[in-house]
N, C-alpha and C positions, 0 to 999 in steps of 0.2 A: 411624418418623419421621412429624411432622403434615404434612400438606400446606401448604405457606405460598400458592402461588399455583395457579391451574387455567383456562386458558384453552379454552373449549367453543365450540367449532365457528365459528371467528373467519374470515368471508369478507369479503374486502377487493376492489375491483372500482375500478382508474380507467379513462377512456376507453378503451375497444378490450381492456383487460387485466383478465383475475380474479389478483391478484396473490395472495389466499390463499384457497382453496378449502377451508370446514370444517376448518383445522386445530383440534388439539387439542393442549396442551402443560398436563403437571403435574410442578410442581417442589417438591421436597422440602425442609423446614425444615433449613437447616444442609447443605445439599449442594450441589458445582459441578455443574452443568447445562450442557452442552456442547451448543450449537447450530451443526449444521453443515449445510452446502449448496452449492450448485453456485454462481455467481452471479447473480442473476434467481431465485430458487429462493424466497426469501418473506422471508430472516432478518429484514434490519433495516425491514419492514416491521411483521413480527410484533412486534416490538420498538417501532414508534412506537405502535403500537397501543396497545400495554400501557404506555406512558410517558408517554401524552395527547397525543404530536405530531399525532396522528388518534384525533380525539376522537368520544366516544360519539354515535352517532349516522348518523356513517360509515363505519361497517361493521357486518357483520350479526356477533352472537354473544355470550355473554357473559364478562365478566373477575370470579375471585373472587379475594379477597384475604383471610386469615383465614380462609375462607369465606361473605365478604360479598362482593355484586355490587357490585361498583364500575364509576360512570358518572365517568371521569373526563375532564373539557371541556379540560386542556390540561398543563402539564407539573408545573406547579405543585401542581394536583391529585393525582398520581401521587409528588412530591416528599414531601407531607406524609403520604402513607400509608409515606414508607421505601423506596420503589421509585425510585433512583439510574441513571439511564443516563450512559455515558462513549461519546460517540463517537471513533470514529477518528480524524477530524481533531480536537484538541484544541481545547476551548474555554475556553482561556485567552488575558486582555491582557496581548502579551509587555513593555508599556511599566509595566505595575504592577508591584509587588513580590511575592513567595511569599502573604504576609499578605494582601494586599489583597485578591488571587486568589482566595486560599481561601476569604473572607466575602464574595465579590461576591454582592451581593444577597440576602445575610444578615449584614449586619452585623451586629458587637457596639457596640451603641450604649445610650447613658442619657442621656433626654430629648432626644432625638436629635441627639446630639453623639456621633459616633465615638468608642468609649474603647481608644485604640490600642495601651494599656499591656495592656488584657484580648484584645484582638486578635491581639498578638503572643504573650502567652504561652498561647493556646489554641492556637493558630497552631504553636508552636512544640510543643506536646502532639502535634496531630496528625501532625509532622513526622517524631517519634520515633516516633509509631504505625506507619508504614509504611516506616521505619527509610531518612530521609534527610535526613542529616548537614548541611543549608544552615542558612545565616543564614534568618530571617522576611521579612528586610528585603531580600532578594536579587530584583533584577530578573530576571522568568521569560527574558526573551531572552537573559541571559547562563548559563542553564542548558542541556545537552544533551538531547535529545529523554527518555532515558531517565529522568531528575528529573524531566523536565515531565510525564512519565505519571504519579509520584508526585505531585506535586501534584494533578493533577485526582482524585487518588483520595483524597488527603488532603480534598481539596474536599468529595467524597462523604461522608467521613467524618462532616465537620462536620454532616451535615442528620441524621443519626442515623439511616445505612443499616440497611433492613433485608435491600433485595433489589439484590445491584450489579453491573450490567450492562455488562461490557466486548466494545465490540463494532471487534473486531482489535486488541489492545491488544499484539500484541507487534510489529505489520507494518512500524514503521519502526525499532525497536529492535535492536540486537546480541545476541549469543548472551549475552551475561553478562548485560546490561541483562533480556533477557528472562528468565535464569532468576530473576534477583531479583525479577521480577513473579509468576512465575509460583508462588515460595517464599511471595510476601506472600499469592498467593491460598491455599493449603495454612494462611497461619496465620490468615487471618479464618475458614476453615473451624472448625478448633481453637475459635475464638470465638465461634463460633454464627451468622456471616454467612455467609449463601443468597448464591451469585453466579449466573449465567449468563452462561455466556464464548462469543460465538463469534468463530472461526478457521478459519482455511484451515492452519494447521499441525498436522498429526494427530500428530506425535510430540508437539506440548506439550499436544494434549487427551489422549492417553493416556495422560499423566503424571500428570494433576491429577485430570480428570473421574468422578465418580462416574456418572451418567449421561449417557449422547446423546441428542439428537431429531434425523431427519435429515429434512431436509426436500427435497423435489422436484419441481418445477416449481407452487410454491404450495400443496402438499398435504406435511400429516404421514405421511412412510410410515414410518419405524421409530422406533424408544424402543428404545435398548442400554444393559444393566446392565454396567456396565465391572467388575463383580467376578468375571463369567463370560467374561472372560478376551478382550477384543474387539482382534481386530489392525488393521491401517488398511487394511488389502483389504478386510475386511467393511464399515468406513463408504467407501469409497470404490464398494462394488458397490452399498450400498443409495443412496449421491449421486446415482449419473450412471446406473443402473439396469444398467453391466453391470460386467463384471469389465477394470480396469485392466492387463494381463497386463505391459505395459514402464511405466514414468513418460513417455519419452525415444522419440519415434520415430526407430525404425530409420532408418542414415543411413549411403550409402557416400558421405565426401569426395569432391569433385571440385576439388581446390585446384590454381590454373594457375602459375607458375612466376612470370609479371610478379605488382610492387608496384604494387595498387592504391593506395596511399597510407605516408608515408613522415614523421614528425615527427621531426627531428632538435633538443634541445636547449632543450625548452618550457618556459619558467619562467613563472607566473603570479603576483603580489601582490595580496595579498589589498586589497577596492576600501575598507574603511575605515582600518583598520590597515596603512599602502602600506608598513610595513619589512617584514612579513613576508612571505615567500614561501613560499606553499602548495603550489603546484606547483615542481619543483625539476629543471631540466636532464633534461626528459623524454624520453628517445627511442625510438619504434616504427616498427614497419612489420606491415601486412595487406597479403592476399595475393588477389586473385580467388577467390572462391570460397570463402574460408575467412569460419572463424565463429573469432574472437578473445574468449576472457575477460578482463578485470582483475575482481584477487580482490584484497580486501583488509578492511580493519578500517573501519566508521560513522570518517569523518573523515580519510580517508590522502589522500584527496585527489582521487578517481575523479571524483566528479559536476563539480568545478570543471574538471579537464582538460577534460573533455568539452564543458562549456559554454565556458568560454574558446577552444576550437579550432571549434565552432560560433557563428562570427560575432562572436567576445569578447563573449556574453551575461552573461559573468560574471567578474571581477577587473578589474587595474589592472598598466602595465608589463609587457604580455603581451611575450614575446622566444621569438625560436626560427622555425626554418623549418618548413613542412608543403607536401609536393610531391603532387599527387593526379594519378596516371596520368604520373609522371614530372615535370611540371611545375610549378614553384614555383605553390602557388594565393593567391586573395585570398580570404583569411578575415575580413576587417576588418568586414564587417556580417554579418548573418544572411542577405540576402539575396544576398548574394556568396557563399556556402559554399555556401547551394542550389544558384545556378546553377556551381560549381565540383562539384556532384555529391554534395554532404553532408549527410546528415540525421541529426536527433536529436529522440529521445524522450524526454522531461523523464520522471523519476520521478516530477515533481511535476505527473499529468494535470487536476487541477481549476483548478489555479494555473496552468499554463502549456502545456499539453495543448490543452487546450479552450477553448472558448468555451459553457461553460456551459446560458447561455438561449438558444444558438441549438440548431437541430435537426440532427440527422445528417444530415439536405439541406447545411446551408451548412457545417457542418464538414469535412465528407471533401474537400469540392476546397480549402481554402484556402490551402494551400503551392503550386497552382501555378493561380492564377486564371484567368491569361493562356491556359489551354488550355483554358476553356469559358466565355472570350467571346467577344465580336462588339465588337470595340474595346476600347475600357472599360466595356462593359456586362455584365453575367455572365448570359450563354445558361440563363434557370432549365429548358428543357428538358435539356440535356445537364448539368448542373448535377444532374439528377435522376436522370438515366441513371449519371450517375458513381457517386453515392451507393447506388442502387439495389443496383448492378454491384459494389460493393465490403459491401452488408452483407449479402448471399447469397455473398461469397468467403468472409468473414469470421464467417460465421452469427452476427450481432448481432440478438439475441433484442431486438426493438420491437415496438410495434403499428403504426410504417410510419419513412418514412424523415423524416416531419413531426413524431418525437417527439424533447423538449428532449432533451440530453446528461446532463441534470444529474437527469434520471429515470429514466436507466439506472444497472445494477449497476456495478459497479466495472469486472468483466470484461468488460463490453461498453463499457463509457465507455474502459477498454484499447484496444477491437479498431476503435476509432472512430479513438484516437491513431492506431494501426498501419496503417489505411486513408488519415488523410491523407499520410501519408509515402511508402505504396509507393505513392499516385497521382501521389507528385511526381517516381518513379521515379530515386532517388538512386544513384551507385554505393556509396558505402560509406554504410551505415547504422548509427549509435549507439544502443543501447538500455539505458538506464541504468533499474534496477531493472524489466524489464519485464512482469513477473509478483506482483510484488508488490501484496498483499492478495486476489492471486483462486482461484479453486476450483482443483484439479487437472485438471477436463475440459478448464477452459479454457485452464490453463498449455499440458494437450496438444496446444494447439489452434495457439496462437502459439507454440510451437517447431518444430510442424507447418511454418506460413509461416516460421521463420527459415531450418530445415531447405531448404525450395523456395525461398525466395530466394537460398541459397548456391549449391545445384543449379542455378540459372540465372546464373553468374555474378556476383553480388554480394558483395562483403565486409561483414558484419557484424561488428561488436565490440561484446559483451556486458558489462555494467556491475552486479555482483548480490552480493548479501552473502548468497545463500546457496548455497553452497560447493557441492551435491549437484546443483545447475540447471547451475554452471558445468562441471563434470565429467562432466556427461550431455549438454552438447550442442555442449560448445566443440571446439576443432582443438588451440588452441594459447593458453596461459595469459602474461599476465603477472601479477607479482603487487608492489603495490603498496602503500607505509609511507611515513608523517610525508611526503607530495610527493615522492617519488623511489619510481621502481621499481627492486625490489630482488631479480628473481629471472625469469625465463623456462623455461617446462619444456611439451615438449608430453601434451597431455592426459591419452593414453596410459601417461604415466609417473609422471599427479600425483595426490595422494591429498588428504584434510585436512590429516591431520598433516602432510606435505610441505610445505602450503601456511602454518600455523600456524606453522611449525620457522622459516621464511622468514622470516615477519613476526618472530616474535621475537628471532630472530638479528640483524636490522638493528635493530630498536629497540637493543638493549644494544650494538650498534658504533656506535649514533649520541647511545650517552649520555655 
């Protein structure tokens, strides 16, 4: 095979950080390139590099394309050579239609007047290329996340990829959603389109990838030929640089006998559509100490309980009691659930997580202000100390505690969420997808802390669509369909399919 791309000796340097030190990366015409790494490790820097988000100039090294050097100043430049990036948060306007989406800023136009008739039916070509059944004319907000990943890839299509760049393209998707992703990447191969996929899911690169690059704290250390047979302990010792021997730290329960918290009969309505009711007559109970799963299907209903029982963040016609240490609590704001002892982790840390362009200093106290002021003023010495204190608990890989949020990895933009929460020292703690998109060091890292927060008396309840996190670290499962839970088994006794047999059983008794 030709060489299509060859990145040589690409050093990338911002304030206090060498974010890529001499990597080298060569990808072959017609092959998936599987880019993996820890997080903080180089990927999607390497990747703006080579995209034009950081453009020539700033950074040392060079890019060939065809085997020409290419200087490209910005995204556009990298567009017209074929070279297509898809980030992970999707950049699509969910108020346009599929059509519209897919020619943003390449229209099909004559004499520049829209031609919407040639819009839609190219539109509608593309649509069948990546084999998704909507109308053109369909508003992206009324699609679920896994069409929407179609579309931006249809989008790619349109500019006449050559080289297509997905980077975590299965991280909020379902196991079906993603193998249909994971099937379209196998048939552009077949078609002669170069991808480079990276992921934090090692079974889907060892499914697809004909080669690896692993990358490690900024540096290329290996290149694996996936036809010599590579298992995910080997990209996992050359990730994190030793051998992974468990996923799941070792854990003796210490579960106390009193209910930490008690939801008897939660029903939630959904806040546009007020007939439907999303959550349906819910009722649980956690225990001291224990670490709780809900399992279930993208859509059953997990993320909405959770936010509606934290502070009714989310729906309409909330109903149902929730008693925390025995006592009827007020959950009516967010900040009445705090001070009743409740915290929760949005899945969604950039949207609702963080605060972005503020720094790991003002991030980590902001769920509990009040304990590093002096009145109303926020004590920026202790303010400092706080922060400090929790990103050596936390080992949040920064150049200090004065860098934005929004210039960390994923996994540390994570362990930033999970810092402000255990400084607000909550009794029970919600964690809704809390590993998702990040490396396995780091997964190891915050199960580590969910682990020692159990151990210290906390209850935890775990919120994860992927089935092998909840079964490695939970106590005790519920499992949850269409807003009603529809099954309880502890840990010890549940497997997938257990969990899968569940889910499908109550679907077909509630058709």
């Amino acid at each position: 095979m030709a060489t299509l791309l060859e990145m040589r000796d690409i050093t990338k340097e911002f304030p206090g950080v060498k974010a890529l030190d001499q990597v080298n990366l060569k990808v072959e015409e017609g092959e998936i390139h599987a880019l993996v790494g820890e997080n903080g490790a180089g990927k999607s820097t390497l990747m703006k590099v080579l995209s034009g988000v950081y453009p020539h100039g700033s950074y040392d090294g060079d890019i060939l394309f065809d085997g020409e050097v290419q200087h490209f100043r910005n995204i556009r430049d990298s567009e017209t050579r074929g070279i297509i990036i898809i980030h992970q948060e999707l950049a699509l306007i969910p108020l346009l239609s599929v059509a519209e989406n897919i020619f943003l800023g390449n229209e099909r136009a004559r004499g520049g007047v829209i031609d919407w008739r040639e819009t839609e039916r190219r539109a509608r070509q593309l649509l069948d290329r990546v084999g998704l059944n909507e109308s053109a004319r369909a508003i992206v907000a009324d699609l679920g996340l896994g069409k929407q990943q179609m579309v931006e890839i249809a989008k790619a299509l349109s500019k006449d990829v050559r080289l297509l760049i997905l980077d975590e393209p299965t991280s909020s998707l379902n196991e079906q959603d993603s193998a249909k992703l994971l099937a379209l990447l196998k048939e552009f191969r077949r078609q002669g389109v170069t991808s480079i996929l990276i992921s934090h899911k090692l079974n889907e690169i060892s499914q697809v990838a004909d080669t690896i690059t692993v990358l490690r704290d900024g540096s290329a250390v290996a290149r694996l030929d996936c036809s010599d047979g590579i298992s995910e302990d080997d990209i996992i010792r050359d990730m994190v640089g030793r051998a992974l021997d468990d996923r799941y730290p070792p854990r003796k329960p210490r579960i106390k006998d009193e209910i930490a918290m008690e939801v008897s009969d939660w029903t939630v309505h959904h806040p546009v559509q007020t007939e439907r009711a999303v959550v349906r007559n819910v009722s649980f109970h956690v225990r001291r100490g224990e670490v709780l799963g809900i399992a279930g299907l993208m859509g059953a209903g997990r993320t909405e309980l959770a936010m509606s029982l934290f502070g009714r963040s989310w729906g309409r016609d909330i109903s149902g009691t929730a008693r925390i240490n025995g006592t009827v609590a007020d959950l009516s704001t967010v900040r009445s659930a705090i001070n009743a002892g409740l915290a929760y982790a949005t899945e969604d840390r950039k949207t609702y997580g963080l605060v972005l362009d503020d720094s790991i200093r003002s991030n980590v106290p902001l769920a509990k202000l009040d304990a590093i002021a002096d009145g109303m003023v926020v004590n920026r010495r202790r303010e400092a100390e706080v922060a400090e204190r929790y990103r050596d608990r936390l080992a949040i890989k920064s150049s200090s505690i004065e860098q934005e949020t929004v210039n960390l990895s994923g996994g540390n933009q994570q362990k930033v969420v999970l810092s402000k929460w255990l400084f607000a020292d909550p009794d029970i703690l919600i964690l809704d997808e809390p590993t998702r998109g990040i490396d396995v060091g780091a997964k190891y890292e915050i199960y580590t802390v969910i682990r020692d927060l159990a151990a210290a008396g906390k209850s935890i309840i775990v919120i994860s669509s992927e089935m092998p996190e909840l079964l490695g670290i939970t106590d005790r499962l519920y499992v949850m369909n269409e807003g009603r839970f529809v099954a309880e088994m502890a840990t010890a006794e549940a497997s997938q399919e257990k969990i899968m047999a569940c889910i499908i059983r109550s679907g077909e008794r509630q058709q």
